[in-house]
ZATITI-956013 format. One record per residue (C-alpha): z, y, x; residue number from 1. Coordinates in steps of 0.02 Angstrom, whole numbers, plus 32768, in hexadecimal, padded with zeros to 4 digits. Layout:
residues N
SITE    zz    yy    xx  num
SITE     Z     Y     X  NUM
...
//
This chain:
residues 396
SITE    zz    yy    xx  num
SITE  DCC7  EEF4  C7F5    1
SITE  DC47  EEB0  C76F    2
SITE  DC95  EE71  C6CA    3
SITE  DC33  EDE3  C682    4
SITE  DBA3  EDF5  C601    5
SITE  DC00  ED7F  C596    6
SITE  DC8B  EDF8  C582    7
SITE  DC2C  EE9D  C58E    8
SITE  DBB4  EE5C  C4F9    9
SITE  DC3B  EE45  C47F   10
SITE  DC36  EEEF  C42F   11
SITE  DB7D  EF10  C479   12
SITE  DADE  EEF2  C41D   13
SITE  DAB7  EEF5  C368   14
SITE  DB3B  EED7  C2E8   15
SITE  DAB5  EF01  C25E   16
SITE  DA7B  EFA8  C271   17
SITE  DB02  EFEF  C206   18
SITE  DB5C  F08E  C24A   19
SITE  DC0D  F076  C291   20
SITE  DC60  F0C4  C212   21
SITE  DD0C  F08C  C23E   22
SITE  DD3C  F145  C294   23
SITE  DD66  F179  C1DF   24
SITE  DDF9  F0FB  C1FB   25
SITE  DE0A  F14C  C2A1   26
SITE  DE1D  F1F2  C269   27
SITE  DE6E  F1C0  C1D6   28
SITE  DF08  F172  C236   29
SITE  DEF6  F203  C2C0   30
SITE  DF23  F279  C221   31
SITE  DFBC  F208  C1F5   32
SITE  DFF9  F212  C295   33
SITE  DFED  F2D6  C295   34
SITE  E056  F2D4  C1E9   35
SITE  DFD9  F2D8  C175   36
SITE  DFF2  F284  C0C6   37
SITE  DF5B  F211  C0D7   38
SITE  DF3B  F18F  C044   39
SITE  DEF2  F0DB  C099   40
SITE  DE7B  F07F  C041   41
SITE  DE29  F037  C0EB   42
SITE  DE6B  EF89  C131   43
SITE  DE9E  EEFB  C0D9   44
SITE  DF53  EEF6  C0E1   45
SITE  DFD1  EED5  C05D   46
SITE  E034  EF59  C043   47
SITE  E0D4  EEC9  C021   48
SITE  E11D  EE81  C0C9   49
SITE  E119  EDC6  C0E2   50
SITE  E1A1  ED86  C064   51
SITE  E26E  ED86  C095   52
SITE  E284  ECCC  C078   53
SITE  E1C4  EC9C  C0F2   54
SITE  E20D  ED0E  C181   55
SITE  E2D4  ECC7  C16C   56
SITE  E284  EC18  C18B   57
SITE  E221  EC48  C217   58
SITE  E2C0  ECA0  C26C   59
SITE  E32B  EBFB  C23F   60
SITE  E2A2  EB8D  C291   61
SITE  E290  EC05  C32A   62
SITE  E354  EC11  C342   63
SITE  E346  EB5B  C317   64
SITE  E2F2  EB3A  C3B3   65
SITE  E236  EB21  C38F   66
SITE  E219  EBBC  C410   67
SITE  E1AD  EB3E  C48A   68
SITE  E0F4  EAF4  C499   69
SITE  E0CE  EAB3  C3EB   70
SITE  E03C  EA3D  C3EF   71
SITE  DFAC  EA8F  C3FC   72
SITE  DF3E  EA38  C368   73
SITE  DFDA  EA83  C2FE   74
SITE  E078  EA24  C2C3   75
SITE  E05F  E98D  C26B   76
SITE  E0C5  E9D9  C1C7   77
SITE  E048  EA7B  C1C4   78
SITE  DFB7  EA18  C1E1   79
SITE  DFD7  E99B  C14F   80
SITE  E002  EA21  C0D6   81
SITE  DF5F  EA77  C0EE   82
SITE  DF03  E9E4  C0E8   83
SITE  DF64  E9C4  C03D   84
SITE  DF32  EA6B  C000   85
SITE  DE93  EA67  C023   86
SITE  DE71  E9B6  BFDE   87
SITE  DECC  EA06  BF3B   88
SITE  DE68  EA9A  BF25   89
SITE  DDC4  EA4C  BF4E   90
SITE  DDC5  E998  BF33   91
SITE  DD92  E967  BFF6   92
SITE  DDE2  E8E2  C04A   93
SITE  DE48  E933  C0CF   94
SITE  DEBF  E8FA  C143   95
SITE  DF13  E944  C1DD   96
SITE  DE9A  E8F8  C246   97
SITE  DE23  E993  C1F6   98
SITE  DE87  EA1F  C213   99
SITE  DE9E  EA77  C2A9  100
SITE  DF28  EB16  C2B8  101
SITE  DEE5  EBAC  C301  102
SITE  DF38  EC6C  C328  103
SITE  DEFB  ECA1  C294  104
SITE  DE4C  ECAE  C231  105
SITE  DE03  ED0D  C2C6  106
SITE  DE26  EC7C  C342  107
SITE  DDE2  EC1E  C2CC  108
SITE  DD40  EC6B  C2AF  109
SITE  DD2B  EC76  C366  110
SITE  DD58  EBC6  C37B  111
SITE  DCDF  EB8A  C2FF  112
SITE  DC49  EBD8  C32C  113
SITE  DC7E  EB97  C3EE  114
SITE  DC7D  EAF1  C3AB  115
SITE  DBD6  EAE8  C36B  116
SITE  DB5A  EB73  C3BE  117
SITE  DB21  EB60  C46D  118
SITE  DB06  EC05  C4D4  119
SITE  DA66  EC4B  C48C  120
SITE  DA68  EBF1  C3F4  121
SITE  DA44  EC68  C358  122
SITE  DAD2  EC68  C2E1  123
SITE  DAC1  ECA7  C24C  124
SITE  DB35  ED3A  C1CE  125
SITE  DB13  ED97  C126  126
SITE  DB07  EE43  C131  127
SITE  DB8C  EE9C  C0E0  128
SITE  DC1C  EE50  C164  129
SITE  DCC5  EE59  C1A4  130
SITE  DCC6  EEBA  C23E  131
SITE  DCC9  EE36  C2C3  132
SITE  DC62  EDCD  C278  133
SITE  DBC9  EDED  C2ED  134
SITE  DC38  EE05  C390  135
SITE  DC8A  ED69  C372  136
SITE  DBE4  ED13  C36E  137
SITE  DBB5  ED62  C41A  138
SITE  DC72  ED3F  C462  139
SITE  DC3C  EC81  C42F  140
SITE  DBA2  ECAA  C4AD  141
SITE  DB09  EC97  C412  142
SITE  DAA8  ED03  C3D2  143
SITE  DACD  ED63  C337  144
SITE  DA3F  ED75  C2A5  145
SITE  DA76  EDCE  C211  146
SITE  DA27  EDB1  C162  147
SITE  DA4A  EE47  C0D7  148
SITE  DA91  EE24  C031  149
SITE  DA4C  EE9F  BFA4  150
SITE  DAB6  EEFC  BF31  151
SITE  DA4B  EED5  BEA3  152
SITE  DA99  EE2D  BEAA  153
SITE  DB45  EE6C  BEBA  154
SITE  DB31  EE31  BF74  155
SITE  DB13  ED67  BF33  156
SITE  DAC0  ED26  BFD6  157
SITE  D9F5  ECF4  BF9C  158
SITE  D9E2  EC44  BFF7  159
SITE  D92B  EC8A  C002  160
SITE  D958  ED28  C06F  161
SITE  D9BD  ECA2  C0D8  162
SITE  D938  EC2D  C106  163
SITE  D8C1  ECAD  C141  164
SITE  D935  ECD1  C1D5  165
SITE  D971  EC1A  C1E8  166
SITE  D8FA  EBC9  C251  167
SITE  D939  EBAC  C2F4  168
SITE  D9F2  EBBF  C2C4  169
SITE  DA84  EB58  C2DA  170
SITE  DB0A  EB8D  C26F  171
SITE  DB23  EBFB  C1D5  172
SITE  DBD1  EC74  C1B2  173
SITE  DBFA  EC92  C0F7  174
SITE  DC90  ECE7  C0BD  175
SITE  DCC9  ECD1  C009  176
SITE  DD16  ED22  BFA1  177
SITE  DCCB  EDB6  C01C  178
SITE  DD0E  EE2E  C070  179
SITE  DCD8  EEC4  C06B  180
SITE  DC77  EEAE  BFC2  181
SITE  DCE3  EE48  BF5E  182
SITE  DC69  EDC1  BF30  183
SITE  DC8A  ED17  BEF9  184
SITE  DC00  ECA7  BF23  185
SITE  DBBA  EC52  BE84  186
SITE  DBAF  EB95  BE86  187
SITE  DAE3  EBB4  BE74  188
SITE  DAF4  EC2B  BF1C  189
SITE  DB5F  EBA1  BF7A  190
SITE  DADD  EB0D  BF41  191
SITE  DA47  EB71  BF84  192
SITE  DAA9  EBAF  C02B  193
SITE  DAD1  EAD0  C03A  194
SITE  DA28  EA99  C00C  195
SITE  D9E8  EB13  C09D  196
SITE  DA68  EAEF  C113  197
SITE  DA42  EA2E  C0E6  198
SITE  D976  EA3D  C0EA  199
SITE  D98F  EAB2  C1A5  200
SITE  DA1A  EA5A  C1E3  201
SITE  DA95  EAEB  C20C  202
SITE  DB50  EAE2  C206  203
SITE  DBB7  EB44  C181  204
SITE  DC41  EBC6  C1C1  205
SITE  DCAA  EBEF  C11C  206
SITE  DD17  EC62  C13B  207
SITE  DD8E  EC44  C09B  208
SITE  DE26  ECAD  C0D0  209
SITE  DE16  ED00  C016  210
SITE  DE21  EC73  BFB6  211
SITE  DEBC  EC90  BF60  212
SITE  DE70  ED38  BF3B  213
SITE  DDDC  ED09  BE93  214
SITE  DDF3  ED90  BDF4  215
SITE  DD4B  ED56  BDB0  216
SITE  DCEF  EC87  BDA5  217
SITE  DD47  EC02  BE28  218
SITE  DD4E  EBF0  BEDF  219
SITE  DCDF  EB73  BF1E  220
SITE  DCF1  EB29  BFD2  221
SITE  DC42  EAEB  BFF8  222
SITE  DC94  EA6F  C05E  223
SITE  DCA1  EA05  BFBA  224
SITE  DBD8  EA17  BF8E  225
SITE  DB6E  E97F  BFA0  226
SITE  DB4F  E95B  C070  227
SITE  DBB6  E9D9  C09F  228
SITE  DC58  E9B5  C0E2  229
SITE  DC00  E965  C18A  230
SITE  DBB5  EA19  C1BC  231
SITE  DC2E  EA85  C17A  232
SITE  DCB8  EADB  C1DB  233
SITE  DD45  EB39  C15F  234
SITE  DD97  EBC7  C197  235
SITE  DE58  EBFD  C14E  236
SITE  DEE1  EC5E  C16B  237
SITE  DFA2  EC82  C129  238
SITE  DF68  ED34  C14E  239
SITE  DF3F  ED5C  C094  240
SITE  DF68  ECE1  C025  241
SITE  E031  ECE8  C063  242
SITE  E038  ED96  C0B8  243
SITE  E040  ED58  C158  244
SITE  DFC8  EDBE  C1BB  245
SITE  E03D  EDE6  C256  246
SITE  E05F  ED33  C26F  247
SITE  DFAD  ED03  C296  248
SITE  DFB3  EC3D  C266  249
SITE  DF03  EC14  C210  250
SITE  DEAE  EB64  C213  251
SITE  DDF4  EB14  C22E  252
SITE  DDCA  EA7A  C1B7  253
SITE  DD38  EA0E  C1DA  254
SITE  DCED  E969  C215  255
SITE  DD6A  E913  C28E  256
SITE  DCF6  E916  C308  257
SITE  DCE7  E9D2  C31C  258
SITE  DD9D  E9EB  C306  259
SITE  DDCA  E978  C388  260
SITE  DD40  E9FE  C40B  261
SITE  DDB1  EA96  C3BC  262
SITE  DE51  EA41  C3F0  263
SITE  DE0C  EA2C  C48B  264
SITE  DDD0  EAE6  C490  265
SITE  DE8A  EB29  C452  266
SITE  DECF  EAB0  C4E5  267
SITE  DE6B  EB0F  C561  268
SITE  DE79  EBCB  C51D  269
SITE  DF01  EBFD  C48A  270
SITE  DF77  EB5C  C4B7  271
SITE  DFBA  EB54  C3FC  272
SITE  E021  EBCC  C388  273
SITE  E0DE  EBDD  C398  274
SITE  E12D  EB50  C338  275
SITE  E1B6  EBB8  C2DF  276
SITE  E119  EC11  C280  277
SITE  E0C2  EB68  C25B  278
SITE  E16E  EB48  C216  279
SITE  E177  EBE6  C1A4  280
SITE  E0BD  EBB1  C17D  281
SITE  E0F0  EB05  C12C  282
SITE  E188  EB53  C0D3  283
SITE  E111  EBD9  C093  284
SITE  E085  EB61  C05B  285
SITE  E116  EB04  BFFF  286
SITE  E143  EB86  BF8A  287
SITE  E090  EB6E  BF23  288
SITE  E014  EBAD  BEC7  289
SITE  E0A2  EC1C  BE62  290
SITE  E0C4  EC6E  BF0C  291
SITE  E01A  EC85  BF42  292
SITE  DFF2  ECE1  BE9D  293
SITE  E07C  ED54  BEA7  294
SITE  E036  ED86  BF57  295
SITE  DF78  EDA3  BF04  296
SITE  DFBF  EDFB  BE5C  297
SITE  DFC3  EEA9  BE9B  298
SITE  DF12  EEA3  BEC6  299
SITE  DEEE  EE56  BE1B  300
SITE  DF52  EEE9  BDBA  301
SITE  DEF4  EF77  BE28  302
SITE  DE63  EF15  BE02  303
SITE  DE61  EF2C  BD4C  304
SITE  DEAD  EFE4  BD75  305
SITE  DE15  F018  BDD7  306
SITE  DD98  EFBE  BD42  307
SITE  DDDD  F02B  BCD3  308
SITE  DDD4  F0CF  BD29  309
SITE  DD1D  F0B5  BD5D  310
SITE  DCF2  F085  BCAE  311
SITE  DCFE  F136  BC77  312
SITE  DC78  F182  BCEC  313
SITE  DBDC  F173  BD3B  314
SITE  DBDF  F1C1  BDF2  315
SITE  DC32  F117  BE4F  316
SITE  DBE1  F077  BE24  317
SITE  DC56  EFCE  BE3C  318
SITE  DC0B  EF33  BE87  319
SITE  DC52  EEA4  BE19  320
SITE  DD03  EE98  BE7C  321
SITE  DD1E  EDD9  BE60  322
SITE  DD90  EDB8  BEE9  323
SITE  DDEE  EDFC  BF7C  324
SITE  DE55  EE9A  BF90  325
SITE  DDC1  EF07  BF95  326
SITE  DD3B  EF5E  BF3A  327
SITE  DC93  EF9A  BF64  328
SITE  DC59  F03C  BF03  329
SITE  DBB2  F071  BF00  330
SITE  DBA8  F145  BF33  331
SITE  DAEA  F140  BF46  332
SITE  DAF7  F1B0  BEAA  333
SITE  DB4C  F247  BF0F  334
SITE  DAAE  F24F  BF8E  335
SITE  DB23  F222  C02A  336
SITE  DB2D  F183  C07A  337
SITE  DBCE  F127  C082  338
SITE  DC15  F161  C121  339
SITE  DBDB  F228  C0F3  340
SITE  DC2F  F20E  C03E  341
SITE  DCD7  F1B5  C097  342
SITE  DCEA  F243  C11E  343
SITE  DCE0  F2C3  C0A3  344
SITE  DD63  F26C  C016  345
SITE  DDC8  F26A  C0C2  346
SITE  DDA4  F317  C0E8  347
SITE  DDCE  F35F  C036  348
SITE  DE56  F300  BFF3  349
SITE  DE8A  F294  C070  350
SITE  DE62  F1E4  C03A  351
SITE  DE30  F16F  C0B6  352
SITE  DDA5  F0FA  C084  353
SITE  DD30  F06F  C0E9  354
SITE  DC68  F09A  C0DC  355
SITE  DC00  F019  C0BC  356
SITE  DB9C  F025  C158  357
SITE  DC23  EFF4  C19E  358
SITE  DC09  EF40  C180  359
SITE  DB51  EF4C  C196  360
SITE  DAB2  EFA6  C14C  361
SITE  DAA7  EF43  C098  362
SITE  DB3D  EFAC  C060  363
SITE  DAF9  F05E  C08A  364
SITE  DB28  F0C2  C008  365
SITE  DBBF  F07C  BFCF  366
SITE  DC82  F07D  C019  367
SITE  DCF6  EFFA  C023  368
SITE  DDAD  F01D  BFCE  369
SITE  DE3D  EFAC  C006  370
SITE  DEBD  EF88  BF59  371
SITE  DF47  EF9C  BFE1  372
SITE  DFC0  F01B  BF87  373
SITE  E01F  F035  BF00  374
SITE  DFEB  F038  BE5E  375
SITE  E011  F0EA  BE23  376
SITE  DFC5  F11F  BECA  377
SITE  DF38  F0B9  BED0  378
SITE  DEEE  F0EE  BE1F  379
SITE  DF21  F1A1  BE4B  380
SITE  DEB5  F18B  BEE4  381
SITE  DE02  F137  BE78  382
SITE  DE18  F1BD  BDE4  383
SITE  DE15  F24A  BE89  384
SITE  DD8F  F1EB  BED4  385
SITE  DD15  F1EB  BE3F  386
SITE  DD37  F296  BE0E  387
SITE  DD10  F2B8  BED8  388
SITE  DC73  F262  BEBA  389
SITE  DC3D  F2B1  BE15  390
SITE  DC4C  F35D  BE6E  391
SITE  DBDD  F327  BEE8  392
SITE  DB6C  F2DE  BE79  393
SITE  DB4A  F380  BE1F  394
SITE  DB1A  F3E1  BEB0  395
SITE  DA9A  F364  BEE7  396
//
């Protein structure tokens, strides 16, 4: 029997032209597996478990009893406190009424571009991406169109490069701060990418799941620019900003109206998120911005750590690594691309890193280090990395 195009195109087509560089984490976890002493660097996952006191509350709520059908927008409790927060950090009225609780950021993402592309509408991404970026556009049933970032600008998005692909588009998906570069989108990058999305009428993804994540300038939600809060849909997530990624509770925020068509979406497909977890996500989202920092300070310390280390050579170049729990390093210097240079670091001592093809073309030449281990380990790791590098360098 035939599977459906729908499904079948999900991980079909273009997602850039980038090479699928992801098999170094393949073989990377396929030598862990066979006992070898591999050091990560690939996904984004803290290397701290979500906290004691979080997971206590979520096991007193499920033994509690809230094991049933929660309501599928999300509990009123969770979806007033991240209306609260958001309204705090950004200054945008918010109520309940625009928030709606997904299974996570995914479910989000998928759920946003559902809401406002029709199949065959042209949605467009920047180009270097997350990984699912483009198939979650297809899974919504439009078309992807990717527009390239430069490293030059330290991957700022040009609102120029944008509007030569927009015509014909519906919706736009930003992420920031970025993952996999790092960047923080300047306040002059967000007005351009609102005056375009004003002057060609597209809708605004942000994917802001990082947001608790900024080392360098401020996050801005360009929910709160001038017009913009009518065709923008926000995308969030406990996922990194409490170290919750296993218990997949993320939100959309946007005009009622569109929240009220996800509801109606999540009523016909996900059904809600277990109430107990909502519950752990209130308790969580209580505990502040204190809390919330503690979570992001490891990645602040390596930060600094791996500014230091790559101030004292010349081989690996560091995009400006303003947010996030990543960095981008420029290897164009060795004479391999990104996914040559991380299979042979892998190959010769072991460390696991992301190329940057993996997230599209604009970050040929570069890999993609997750801040995801210990500190000792982690600098270990960059000082064995450049010196990797140099060597190549000077028999190119």
């Amino acid at each position: 029997m035939k599977l459906s195009n729908r499904i079948n195109q999900i991980l079909g087509g273009d997602t850039g032209g980038g090479s699928d560089g992801w098999e170094v984490f393949y073989r990377a976890r396929q030598m862990v597996k066979d006992g070898v002493d591999v050091t990560e660097l690939t996904i984004g996952e803290h290397d701290i478990r979500t906290a004691a006191p979080i997971l206590q509350h979520m096991h007193a709520q499920a033994l509690g009893g809230h094991t049933g059908y929660a309501m599928v927008p999300g509990i009123a409790a969770l979806r007033d406190t991240i209306a609260a927060r958001v309204q705090a950090r950004t200054g945008v009225p918010t109520t309940a009424a625009n928030v709606v609780v997904t299974p996570g950021g995914q479910a989000a993402l998928f759920a946003a571009h559902t809401a406002v592309c029709d199949p065959g509408d042209v949605a467009l991404y920047l180009d270097p991406f997350y990984a699912t970026y483009p198939g979650t556009i297809r899974a919504a049933s439009a078309v992807p169109r990717v527009i390239q970032t430069r490293a030059e600008d330290a991957f700022q998005p040009r609102a120029t490069d944008i509007a030569a692909h927009a015509d014909g588009a519906t919706s736009l998906l930003i992420n920031s701060p970025n993952n996999p570069t790092g960047t923080v989108y300047s306040r002059e990058t967000l007005e351009g990418i609102a005056q375009l999305c004003r002057d060609k009428d597209l809708w605004l993804i942000s994917d802001e799941v990082y947001d608790t994540q900024v080392w360098e300038g401020a996050h801005i939600s360009p929910r709160a620019l001038d017009q913009m809060a009518e065709r923008t849909l926000v995308v969030g997530s406990m996922s990194k900003s409490h170290a919750m990624t296993g218990s997949r509770c993320g939100w959309v925020v946007g005009p009622e109206a569109a929240i009220d068509a996800i509801i109606n979406l999540a009523t016909h497909t996900t059904y809600g998120v277990p109430g107990f977890i909502q519950d752990a996500a209130v308790f969580a989202m209580a505990q502040g911005t204190a809390f919330e920092d503690e979570i992001a300070a490891p990645f602040r310390r390596r930060r600094a750590l791996a500014k230091e280390v790559l101030a004292n050579q010349d081989s690996v170049g560091l995009i400006p690594a303003q947010g996030a729990m990543y960095l981008m390093l420029d290897v164009r210097a060795t004479g391999l691309s990104g996914e040559a240079f991380a299979n042979a670091l892998l190959d010769a001592h072991h460390i696991a890193v992301m190329p940057g093809e993996s997230f599209g073309t604009a970050a040929a030449g570069h890999i993609r280090v997750a801040m995801t281990i210990e500190d000792t380990r982690f600098e270990a790791a960059l000082r064995t990395l450049c010196t990797f590098a140099r060597g190549l360098e000077n028999t190119t």
